[in-house]
C-alpha positions in Angstrom: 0.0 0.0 0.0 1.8 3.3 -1.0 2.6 6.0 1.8 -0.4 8.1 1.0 -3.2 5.9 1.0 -1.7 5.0 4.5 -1.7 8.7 5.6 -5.2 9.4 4.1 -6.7 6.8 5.6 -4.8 6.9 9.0 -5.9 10.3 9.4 -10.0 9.4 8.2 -9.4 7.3 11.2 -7.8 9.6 13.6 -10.7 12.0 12.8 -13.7 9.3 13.6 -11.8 8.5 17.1 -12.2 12.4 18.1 -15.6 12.8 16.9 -17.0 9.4 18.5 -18.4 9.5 22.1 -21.4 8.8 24.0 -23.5 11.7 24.0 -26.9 11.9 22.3 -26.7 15.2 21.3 -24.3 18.6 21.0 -25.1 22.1 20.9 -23.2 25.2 20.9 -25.3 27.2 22.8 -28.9 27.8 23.5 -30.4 31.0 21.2 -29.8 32.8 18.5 -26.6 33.7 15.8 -25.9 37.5 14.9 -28.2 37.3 11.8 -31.1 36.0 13.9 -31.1 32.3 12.7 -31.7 29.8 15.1 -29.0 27.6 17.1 -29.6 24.2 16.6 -28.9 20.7 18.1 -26.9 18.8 15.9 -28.5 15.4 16.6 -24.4 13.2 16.7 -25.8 10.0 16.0 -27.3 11.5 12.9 -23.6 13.1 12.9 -22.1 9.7 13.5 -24.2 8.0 10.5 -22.9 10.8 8.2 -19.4 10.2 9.5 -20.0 6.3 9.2 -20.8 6.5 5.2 -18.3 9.2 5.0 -15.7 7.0 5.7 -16.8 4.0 4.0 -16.6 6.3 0.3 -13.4 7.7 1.3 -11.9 4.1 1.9 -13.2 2.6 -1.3 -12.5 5.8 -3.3 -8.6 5.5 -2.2 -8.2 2.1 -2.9 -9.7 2.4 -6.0 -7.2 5.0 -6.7 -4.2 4.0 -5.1 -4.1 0.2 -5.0 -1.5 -1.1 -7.2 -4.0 -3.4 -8.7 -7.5 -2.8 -9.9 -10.2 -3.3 -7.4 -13.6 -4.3 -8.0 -16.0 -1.8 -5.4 -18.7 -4.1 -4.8 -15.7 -7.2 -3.6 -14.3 -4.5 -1.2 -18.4 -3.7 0.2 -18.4 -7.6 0.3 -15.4 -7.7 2.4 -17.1 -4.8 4.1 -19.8 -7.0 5.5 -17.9 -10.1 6.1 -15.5 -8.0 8.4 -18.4 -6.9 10.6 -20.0 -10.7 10.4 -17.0 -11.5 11.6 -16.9 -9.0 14.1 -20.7 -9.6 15.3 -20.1 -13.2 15.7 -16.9 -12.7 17.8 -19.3 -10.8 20.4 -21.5 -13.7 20.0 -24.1 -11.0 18.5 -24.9 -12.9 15.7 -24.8 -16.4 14.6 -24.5 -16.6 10.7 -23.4 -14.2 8.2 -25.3 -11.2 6.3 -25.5 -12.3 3.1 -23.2 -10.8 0.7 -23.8 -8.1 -1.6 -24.9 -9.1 -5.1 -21.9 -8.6 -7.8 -24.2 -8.3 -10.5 -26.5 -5.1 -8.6 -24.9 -1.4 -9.4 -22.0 -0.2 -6.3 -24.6 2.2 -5.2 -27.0 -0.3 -4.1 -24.8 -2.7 -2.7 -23.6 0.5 -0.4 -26.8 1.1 0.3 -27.2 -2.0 1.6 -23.5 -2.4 3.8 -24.9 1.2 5.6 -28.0 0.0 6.3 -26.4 -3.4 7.9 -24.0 -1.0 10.0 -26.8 1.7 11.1 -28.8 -1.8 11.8 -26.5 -3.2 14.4 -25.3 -0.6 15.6 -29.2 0.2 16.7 -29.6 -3.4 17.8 -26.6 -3.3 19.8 -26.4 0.3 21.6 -22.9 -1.1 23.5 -21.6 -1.9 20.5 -18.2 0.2 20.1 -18.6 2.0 16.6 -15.0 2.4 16.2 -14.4 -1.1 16.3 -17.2 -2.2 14.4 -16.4 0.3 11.7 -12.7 -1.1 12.0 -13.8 -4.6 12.0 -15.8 -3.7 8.5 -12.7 -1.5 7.0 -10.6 -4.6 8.1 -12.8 -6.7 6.1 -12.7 -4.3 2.9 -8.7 -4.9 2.8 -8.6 -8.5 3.2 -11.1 -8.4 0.4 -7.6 -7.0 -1.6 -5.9 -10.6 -1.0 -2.5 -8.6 -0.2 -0.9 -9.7 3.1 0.7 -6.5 3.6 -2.1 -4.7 3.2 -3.9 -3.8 6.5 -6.3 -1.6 7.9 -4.2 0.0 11.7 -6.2 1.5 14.1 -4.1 4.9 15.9 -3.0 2.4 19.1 -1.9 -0.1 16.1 -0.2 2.4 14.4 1.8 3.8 16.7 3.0 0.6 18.1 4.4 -0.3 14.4 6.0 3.2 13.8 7.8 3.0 17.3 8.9 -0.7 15.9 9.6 0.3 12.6 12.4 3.3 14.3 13.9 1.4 16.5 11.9 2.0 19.2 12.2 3.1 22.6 15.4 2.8 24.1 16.8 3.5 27.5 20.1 3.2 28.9 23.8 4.6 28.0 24.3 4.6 24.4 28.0 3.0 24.1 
C-alpha cells in the first residue's frame, strides 16, 4: 500500500476516534446567531451515521485509486460486511453471516445495503463500540484485496508499528 493511501486513511481514522463518544446530542449554545437564525442541536448520532458513510466512500474511493491493482468496489463492500460478520459473531451477536452483496447489482445499491447493515446493528446493539465495528468492516474491505501487507491499523496499532519500525524506545547509556 503506498505511503499516501496509508496517511489518508490513518488520518479518516484519527478523525472518527475524536468525533465518537457517547453523548446523544451537541449544541453550541442555546439562542440565536448574529443574523437572527436559530442555534440548533446537531442530533451526533445523525452526525455519526454521516461520519460512518463518509468513511466508508473515502476508503473505497482511495483504494480504487491508489491500489497497485485494480479493485472491483462491490468485492471491497463484500469484504465490508464479512469484516463486521466477523466481528458480530466474535461478540456472539450474531450467529451466521449477512449475506453478501450481489456482484451483479450497481455499487450504489450494494452500499446502500453495507450502511444499512452498519446503522442496523449498531441500533440493535447500543454497547456496540462504533469504532471497532467500523474497524472490524474497514478490516474486512482490505482482506477483500488478497494482499498480506495490506492492513487496515487502528491509531494504538499504528503507533505501536512506527515506534517498531524506528527502533523503538530505548533506554540506557548509548556506548
Amino acid at each position: 500500500m503506498k505511503k499516501s493511501i496509508r496517511a489518508s486513511l490513518l488520518l479518516l481514522f484519527a478523525f472518527l476516534v475524536l468525533v465518537s463518544c457517547q453523548m446523544d446530542s451537541i449544541a453550541a449554545s442555546d439562542g440565536t446567531y448574529k443574523d437572527g437564525s436559530p442555534k440548533t442541536i446537531i442530533s451526533l448520532k445523525s452526525f455519526s451515521n454521516k461520519l460512518t458513510t463518509l468513511v466508508f466512500n473515502e476508503a473505497v474511493r482511495l483504494l480504487n485509486r491508489e491500489f497497485i491493482s485494480e479493485t472491483d468496489p462491490n468485492k471491497l463492500l463484500d469484504g465490508a460486511i464479512s469484516g463486521m460478520s466477523a466481528y458480530l459473531k466474535e461478540k456472539k451477536l450474531i450467529t451466521d453471516d449477512f449475506p453478501p452483496v450481489s456482484l451483479n447489482k450497481p455499487y450504489t445499491e450494494n452500499y446502500r445495503y453495507l450502511i444499512k447493515i452498519f446503522r442496523s446493528e449498531m441500533d440493535k446493539h447500543p454497547k456496540l463500540d462504533r469504532d471497532e465495528f467500523l474497524y472490524s468492516a474497514l478490516r474486512g474491505m482490505m482482506s477483500s484485496l488478497g494482499d498480506p501487507y495490506s492492513v487496515v491499523l487502528n491509531p494504538e496499532e499504528y503507533k505501536i508499528m512506527n515506534e517498531s519500525m524506528s527502533g523503538g524506545n530505548f533506554f540506557g547509556v548509548g556506548i
